[in-house]
N, C-alpha and C positions, 0 to 999 in steps of 0.2 A: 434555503441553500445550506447543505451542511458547512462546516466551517472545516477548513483542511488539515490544521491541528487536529480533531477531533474523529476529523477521518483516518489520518495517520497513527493517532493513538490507538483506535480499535484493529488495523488493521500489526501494527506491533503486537498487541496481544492474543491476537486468534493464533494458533498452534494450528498447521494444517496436518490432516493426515492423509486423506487422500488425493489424488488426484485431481476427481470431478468436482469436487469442494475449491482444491486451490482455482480452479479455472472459474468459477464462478466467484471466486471473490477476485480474481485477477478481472473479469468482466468486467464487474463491479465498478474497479477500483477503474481501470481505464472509460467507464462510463463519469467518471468524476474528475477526467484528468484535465477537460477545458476549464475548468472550475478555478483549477490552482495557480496561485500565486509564483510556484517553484518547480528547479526538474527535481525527478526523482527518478529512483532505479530498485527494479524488483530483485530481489535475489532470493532464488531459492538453497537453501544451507543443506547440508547432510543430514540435519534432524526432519527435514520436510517443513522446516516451520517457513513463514516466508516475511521478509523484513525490507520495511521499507527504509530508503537513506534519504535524508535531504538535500542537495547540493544548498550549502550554510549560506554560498554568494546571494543564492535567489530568497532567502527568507526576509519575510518583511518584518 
C-alpha cells in the first residue's frame, strides 16, 4: 500500500499540462482515496498544475 504522504508528495510535484494527463492522475489519485487517512481537496490553479490540500484536522 502506498503510504499517503508519499502520494501526496508526488502528486504536488507533477506540473499538469494537459487535460487527458490531469484526468488520469485525478483517476489515479481518487483510485487511492479509500486508502487515506484525511480529506482532501483537488484544485486546479491557473498555471494547470493541480495541488493537493490537506484538511491539517484529519492528519495523523
Amino acid at each position: 500500500m502506498i503510504e499517503e504522504k508519499k502520494l501526496l508528495a508526488l502528486f504536488y510535484r507533477v506540473g499538469l499540462q494537459e487535460t487527458r494527463k490531469m484526468m488520469f492522475f485525478y483517476e489515479v489519485f481518487e483510485n487511492f482515496k479509500s486508502i487515506f487517512t484525511c480529506m482532501y481537496h483537488i484544485l486546479l490553479v491557473h498555471d494547470e498544475r493541480v495541488w493537493i490540500t490537506v484538511d491539517q484536522e484529519h492528519l495523523l
